[in-house]
C-alpha positions in Angstrom: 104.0 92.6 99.3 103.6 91.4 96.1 103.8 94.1 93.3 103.6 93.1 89.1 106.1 96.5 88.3 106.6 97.9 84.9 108.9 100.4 83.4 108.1 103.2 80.9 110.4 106.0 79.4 108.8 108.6 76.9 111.2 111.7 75.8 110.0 115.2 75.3 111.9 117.7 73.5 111.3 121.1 75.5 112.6 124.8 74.8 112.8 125.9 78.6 114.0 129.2 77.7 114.2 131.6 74.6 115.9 135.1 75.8 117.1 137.6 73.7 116.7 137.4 69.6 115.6 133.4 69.6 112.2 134.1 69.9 109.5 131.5 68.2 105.6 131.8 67.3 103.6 128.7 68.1 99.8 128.9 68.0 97.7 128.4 71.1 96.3 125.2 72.1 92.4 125.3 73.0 93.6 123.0 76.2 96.4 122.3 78.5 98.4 119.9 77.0 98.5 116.4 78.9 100.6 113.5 79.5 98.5 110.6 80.5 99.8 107.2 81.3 97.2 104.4 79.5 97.6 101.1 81.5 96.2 99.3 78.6 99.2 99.8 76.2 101.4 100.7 79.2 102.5 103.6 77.5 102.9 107.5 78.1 101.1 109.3 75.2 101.5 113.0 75.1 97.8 115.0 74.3 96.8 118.5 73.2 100.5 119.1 72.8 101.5 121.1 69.9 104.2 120.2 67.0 107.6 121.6 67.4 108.8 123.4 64.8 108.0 120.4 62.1 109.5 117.9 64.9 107.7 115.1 66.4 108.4 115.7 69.4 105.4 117.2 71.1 106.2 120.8 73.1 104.2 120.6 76.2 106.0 124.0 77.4 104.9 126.5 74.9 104.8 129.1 77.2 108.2 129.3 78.3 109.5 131.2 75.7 110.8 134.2 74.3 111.4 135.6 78.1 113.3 139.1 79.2 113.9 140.4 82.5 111.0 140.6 85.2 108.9 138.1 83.8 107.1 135.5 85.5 105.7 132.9 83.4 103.8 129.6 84.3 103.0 126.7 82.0 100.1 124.8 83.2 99.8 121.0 82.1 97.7 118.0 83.0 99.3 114.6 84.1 97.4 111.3 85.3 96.5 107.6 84.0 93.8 106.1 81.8 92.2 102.4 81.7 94.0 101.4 84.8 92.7 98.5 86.5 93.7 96.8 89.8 97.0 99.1 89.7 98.4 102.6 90.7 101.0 104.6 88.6 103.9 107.0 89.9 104.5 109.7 87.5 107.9 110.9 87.8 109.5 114.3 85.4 113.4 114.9 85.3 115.3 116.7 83.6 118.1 115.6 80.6 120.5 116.0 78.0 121.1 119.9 79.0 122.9 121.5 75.9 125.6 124.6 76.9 123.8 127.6 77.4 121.2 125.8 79.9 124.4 124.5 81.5 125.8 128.5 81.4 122.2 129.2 83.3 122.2 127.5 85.8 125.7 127.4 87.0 126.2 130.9 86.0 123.3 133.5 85.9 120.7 130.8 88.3 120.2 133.6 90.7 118.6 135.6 88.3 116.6 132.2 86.9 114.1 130.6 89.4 112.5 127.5 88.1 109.6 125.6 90.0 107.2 122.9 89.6 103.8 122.8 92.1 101.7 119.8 92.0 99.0 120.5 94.9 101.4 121.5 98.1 104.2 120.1 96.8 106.7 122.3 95.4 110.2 121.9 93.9 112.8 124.8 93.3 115.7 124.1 91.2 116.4 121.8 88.5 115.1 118.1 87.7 117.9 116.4 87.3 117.2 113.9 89.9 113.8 113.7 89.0 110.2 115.1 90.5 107.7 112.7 91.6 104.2 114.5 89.9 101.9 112.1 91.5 100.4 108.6 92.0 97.1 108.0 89.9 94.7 105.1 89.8 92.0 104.4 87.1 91.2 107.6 85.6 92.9 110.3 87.6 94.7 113.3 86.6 96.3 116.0 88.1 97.5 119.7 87.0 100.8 120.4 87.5 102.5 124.1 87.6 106.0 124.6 85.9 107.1 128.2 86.1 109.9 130.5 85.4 110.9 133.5 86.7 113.7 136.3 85.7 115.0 138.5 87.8 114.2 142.5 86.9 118.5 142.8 87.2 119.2 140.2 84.3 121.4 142.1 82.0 123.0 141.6 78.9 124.7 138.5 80.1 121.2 136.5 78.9 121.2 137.8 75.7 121.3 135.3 73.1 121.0 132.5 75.3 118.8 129.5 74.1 118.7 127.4 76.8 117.2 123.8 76.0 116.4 120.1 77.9 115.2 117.5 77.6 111.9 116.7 79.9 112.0 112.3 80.6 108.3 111.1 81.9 108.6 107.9 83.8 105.8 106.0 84.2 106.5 103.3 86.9 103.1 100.7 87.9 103.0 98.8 90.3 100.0 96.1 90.5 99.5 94.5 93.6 97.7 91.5 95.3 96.8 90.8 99.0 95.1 87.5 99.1 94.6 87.4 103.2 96.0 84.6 105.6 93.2 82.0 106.8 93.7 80.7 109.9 93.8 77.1 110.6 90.8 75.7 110.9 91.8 73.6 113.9 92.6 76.5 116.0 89.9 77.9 118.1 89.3 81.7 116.0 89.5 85.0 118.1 90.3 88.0 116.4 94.0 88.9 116.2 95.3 85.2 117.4 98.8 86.1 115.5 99.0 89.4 117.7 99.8 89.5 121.4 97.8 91.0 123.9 100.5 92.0 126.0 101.3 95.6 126.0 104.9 95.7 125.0 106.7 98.5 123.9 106.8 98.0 120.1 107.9 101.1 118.8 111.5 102.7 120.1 113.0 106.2 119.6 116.4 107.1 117.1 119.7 107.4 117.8 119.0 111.3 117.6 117.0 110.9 120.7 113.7 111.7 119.0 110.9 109.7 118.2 109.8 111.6 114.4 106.2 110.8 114.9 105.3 112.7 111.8 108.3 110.7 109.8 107.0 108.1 106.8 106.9 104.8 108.2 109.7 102.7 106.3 108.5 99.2 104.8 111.9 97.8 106.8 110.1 99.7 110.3 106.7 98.2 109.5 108.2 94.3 109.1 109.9 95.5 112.4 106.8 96.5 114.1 104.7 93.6 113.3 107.7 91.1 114.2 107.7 92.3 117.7 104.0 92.1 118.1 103.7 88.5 116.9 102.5 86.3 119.5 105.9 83.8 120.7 104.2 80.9 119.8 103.2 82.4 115.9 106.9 84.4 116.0 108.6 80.1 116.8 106.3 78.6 114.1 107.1 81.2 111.1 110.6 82.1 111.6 112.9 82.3 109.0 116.2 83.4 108.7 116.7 82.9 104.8 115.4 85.3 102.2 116.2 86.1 98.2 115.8 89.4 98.6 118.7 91.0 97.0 118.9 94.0 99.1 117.9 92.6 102.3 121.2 91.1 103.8 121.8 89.2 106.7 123.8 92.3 108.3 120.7 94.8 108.6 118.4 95.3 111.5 115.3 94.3 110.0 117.0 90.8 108.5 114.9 88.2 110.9 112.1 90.5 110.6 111.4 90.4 107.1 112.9 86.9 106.7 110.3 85.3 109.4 107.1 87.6 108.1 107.9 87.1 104.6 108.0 83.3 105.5 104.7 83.3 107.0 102.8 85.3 104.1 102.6 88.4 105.5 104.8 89.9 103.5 106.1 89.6 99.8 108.9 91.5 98.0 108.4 92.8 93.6 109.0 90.8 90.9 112.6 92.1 90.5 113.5 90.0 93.4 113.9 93.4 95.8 112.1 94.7 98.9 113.0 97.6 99.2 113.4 97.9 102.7 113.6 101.9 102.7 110.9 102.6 100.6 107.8 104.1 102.6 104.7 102.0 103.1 101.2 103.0 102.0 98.1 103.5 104.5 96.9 100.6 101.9 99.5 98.8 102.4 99.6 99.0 106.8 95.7 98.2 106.5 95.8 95.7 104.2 98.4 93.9 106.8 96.5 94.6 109.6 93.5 93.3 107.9 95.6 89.6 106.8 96.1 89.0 110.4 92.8 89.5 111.3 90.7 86.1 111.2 86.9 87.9 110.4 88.3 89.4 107.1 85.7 88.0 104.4 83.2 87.1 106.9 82.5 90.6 108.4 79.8 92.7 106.6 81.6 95.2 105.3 79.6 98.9 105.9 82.7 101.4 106.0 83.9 103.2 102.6 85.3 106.6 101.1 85.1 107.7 97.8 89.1 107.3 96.8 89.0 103.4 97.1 86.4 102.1 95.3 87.5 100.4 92.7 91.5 100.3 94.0 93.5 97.7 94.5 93.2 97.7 98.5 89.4 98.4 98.5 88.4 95.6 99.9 90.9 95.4 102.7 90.7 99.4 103.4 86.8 98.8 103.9 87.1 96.1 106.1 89.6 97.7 108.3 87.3 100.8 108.4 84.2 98.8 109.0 86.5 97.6 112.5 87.6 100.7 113.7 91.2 100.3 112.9 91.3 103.1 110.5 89.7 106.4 110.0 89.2 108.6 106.9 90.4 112.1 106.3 87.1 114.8 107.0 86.9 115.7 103.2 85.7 111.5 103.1 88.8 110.5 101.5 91.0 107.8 102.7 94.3 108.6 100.0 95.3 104.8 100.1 99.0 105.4 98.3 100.0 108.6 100.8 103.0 107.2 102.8 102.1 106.3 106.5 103.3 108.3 108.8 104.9 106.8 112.1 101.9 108.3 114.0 99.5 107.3 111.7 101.3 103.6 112.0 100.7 103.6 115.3 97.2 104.8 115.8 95.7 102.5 113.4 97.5 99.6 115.2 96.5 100.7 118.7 93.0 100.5 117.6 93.5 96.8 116.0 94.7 95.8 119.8 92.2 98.0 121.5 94.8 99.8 122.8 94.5 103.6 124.1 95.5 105.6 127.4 94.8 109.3 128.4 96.5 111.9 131.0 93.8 110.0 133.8 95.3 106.4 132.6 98.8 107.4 132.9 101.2 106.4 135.7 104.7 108.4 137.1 107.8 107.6 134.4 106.6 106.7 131.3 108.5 107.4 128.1 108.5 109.9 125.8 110.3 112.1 123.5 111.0 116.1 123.1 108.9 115.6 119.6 106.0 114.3 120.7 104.5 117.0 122.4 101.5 116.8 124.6 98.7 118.8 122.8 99.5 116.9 119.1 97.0 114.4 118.3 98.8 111.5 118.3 100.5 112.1 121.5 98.9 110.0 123.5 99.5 106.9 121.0 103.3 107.3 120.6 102.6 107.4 124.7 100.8 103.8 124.4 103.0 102.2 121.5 106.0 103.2 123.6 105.9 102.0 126.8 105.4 98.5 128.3 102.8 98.6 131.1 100.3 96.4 132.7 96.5 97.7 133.0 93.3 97.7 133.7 90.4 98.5 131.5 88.5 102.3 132.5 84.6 102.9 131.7 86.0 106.2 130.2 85.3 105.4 126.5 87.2 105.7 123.6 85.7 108.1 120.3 84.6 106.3 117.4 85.5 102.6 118.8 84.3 100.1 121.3 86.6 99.8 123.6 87.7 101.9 126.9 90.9 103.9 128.1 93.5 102.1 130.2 94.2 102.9 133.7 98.0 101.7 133.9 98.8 100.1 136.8 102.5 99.5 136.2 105.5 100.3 134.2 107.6 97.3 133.0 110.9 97.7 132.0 111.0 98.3 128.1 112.1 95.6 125.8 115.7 96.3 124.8 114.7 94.9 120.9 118.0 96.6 119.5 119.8 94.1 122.3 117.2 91.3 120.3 118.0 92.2 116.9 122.1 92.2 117.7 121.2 88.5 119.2 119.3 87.5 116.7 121.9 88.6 113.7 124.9 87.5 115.8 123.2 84.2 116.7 123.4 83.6 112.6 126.7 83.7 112.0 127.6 81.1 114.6 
C-alpha cells in the first residue's frame, strides 16, 4: 500500500501545574484554543492560544493553573486538519522535557495527582511520555479533546511550592495514499473474483493462546496472510515472490512469502521509507480497497452506495464500490469511519460477503471449529464459524440479509489446512 508520509514536530511550552504561591493571571480566551494541522504548508499552527508570560510559545493549557487540594480542573482544546486533500493526518501529543518538581509529582506525590486526556471514548490516565494518539482527520476535521487534572482533598503541604512544568510535542504524521486497481488481462475470460478461490478453505486460524480474538485489530502482516491463502493456485504460481526491500520484513517471519508474492503482484505496496510495517493495523479503507483491486467490475459497476465520512477521502471511490456490491456495510449513524482499524471480525465478514460465503445453526454440520471467544449470540459468530473451517456445501433458498446470495447447508467437514505447517515449508524451502 502505497503511502506519500510526512513528518512534523511543533513544541508547546505548557505550565501543567501551579500549586502553592506560583500562581499566574492570564486573561480568557473568547474560544478554545486549537492546534490544527494545514496540509497545505504541512505544518501545525497553534490558534486562539494565548501568549505566555511575553514568550512565544503559545499556552494552550491556561486552565491548569494555580491548583490546591480537591480541585478538579479540565482544559478543553480543539485539534484537527485544514486544506487536506487526498490525505489523512494522525495527530499524536506526548509529553517532554519534564523539569524536577514535575519529576518529584509524579514519582512522588502521583497518588494524589490524576491526569487524563478523553478524546471521544478514548481515555488515557497517566502521563504522555510515550505519546497519545488524539485522532485521525481528513480535509477539514476537528476534534475536542479533554485534558484534566485532579488533586486529591489529602494533598498536604508536601505540594506546596511546587511548579511543575512540560513540555507538550504535537506530531503531525500524513500519510497520502494511492490505490490505482489491478485490470485483469484482457485475454482471460472476466468473472468476478478470478484471483480468489471458490473453494471453502479454512483461511483464518486461531493463536497460540487457543483463542481466536475476533474483536482484535486485524494486523497489515494478518491481512497479506489472509489474502495469500485465498489466492486461487494458478494466480498464487504466477505472482510469487520470495524477494522483497522491505526493511522490516525479513525472510525469517511468518508472513515473508505472503507479503513478498502480493506485493509482487500489485496488491500490495509498502511507504516511501522503504517499510511495511507488518504490525501496524489495517484500515476498513484499506481491507476494501483490496477487496475492491481484485475484483474485475471495479470502474465499470455503477456505483450507488455512499456515507457521508468518504466523500471526498482518499478511498472514496473504492469504499463506494465495495458498498454498492455488498461486501461492506456502514455503521447505523450512515458513517462508514474509513481510517478505524479493522477488526478480525469485521475482516472476515466483509470477505465472506466478497465470496458469497455465509452459514447459520440450520447449515451447520457435527464438529466444526471454534473458539471459547467466539461465542454463539455475538454477531459475528457465525462468520468466524464460516472463515474457519473447511467444508464442502450446498447452496440453501434461506436468504441472506442485505445480499444476494443464500446460506450454506454444509455437507462435509474437510480437514483444515495446516498453513503454519505451509508457512514453515515455504520459509524453510528458502534457505535451501
Amino acid at each position: 500500500m502505497k503511502h506519500n508520509l510526512h513528518r512534523v514536530l511543533a513544541l508547546c511550552l505548557a505550565t501543567l501545574l501551579f500549586l502553592g504561591a506560583a500562581i499566574y493571571t492570564v486573561a480568557a480566551a473568547a474560544e478554545d484554543p486549537a492546534v490544527i494541522f494545514y496540509g497545505n504548508t504541512q505544518e501545525i499552527r497553534f490558534e486562539r492560544a494565548l501568549p505566555f508570560l511575553g514568550n512565544q510559545q503559545p499556552d494552550l493549557f491556561k486552565n491548569l493553573k494555580g491548583l490546591m487540594p480537591g480541585d478538579t480542573v479540565t482544559q478543553q482544546i480543539e485539534v484537527g486538519a485544514k486544506k487536506l486533500l487526498n490525505s489523512r493526518v494522525y495527530l499524536y501529543l506526548r509529553a517532554e522535557n519534564p523539569n524536577e518538581d514535575y519529576i518529584t509529582l509524579v514519582e512522588t506525590y502521583g497518588h494524589w495527582v490524576e491526569f487524563k486526556v478523553k478524546n471521544g471514548n478514548q481515555e488515557i490516565t497517566g502521563n504522555l511520555a510515550d505519546g497519545v494518539l488524539l485522532g485521525v482527520f481528513s480535509r477539514d476535521d476537528t476534534q475536542t479533546i479533554e485534558v484534566t487534572v485532579s488533586i486529591d482533598i489529602e494533598a498536604g503541604n508536601e505540594l506546596q511550592d511546587l511548579v511543575a512544568e512540560i513540555d507538550w510535542v504535537f506530531t503531525a504524521e500524513i500519510f497520502q495514499n494511492v490505490f490505482p486497481p489491478i485490470r485483469p488481462d484482457p485475454d482471460v475470460e472476466p468473472s468476478d473474483l478470478p484471483w480468489l478461490t471458490d473453494d471453502h478453505v479454512n483461511y483464518i486460524i486461531g493463536y497460540s493462546d487457543g483463542l481466536v480474538h475476533p474483536e482484535r485489530s486485524m494486523t497489515r502482516a494478518e491481512a497479506a496472510t489472509v489474502f495469500y491463502r485465498l489466492l486461487t493456485e494458478e494466480v498464487r504460481d504466477q505472482i510469487w515472490s520470495d524477494q522483497t526491500s522491505y526493511s522490516d520484513v525479513n525472510s525469517e517471519s511468518w508472513f515473508y512469502i505472503a507479503i513478498c508474492t502480493l506485493t509482487n503482484g500489485g496488491i500490495l505496496e509498502g511507504y516511501p521509507d522503504g517499510t511495511f510495517r507488518p504490525d501496524a493495523p489495517i484500515t476498513r479503507a484499506e481491507l476494501a480497497t483490496i477487496i475492491s483491486r481484485f475484483d474485475t467490475k471495479f470502474g465499470e459497476l455503477e456505483v450507488a452506495a455512499s456515507f457521508d465520512d468518504v466523500t471526498g477521502h482518499w478511498s472514496e471511490p473504492y469504499v463506494e464500490f465495495s458498498a454498492t456490491r455488498g461486501y461492506v456495510l456502514g455503521y447505523p449513524d450512515g458513517t462508514f469511519r474509513p481510517d478505524q482499524p479493522i477488526t478480525r471480525a469485521e475482516t472476515v465478514t466483509m470477505i465472506n460477503r466478497c465470496l458469497d460465503r455465509a452459514v447459520d445453526e440450520k447449515g451447520l454440520c457435527e464438529g466444526y471449529i471454534t473458539w471459547p471467544d467466539n461465542i454463539e449470540g455475538d454477531w459475528y459468530y457465525y462468520d468466524i464459524i464460516e472463515a474457519a473451517n473447511h467444508h464442502d456445501y450446498a447452496r440453501s433458498k434461506r436468504e441472506v440479509e442485505q445480499q444476494d446470495y443464500c446460506y450454506e447447508n454444509w455437507t462435509k467437514l474437510q480437514s483444515p489446512i495446516d498453513w503454519k505447517k505451509h508457512e514453515t515449508e515455504w520459509l524453510r524451502d528458502l534457505v535451501k
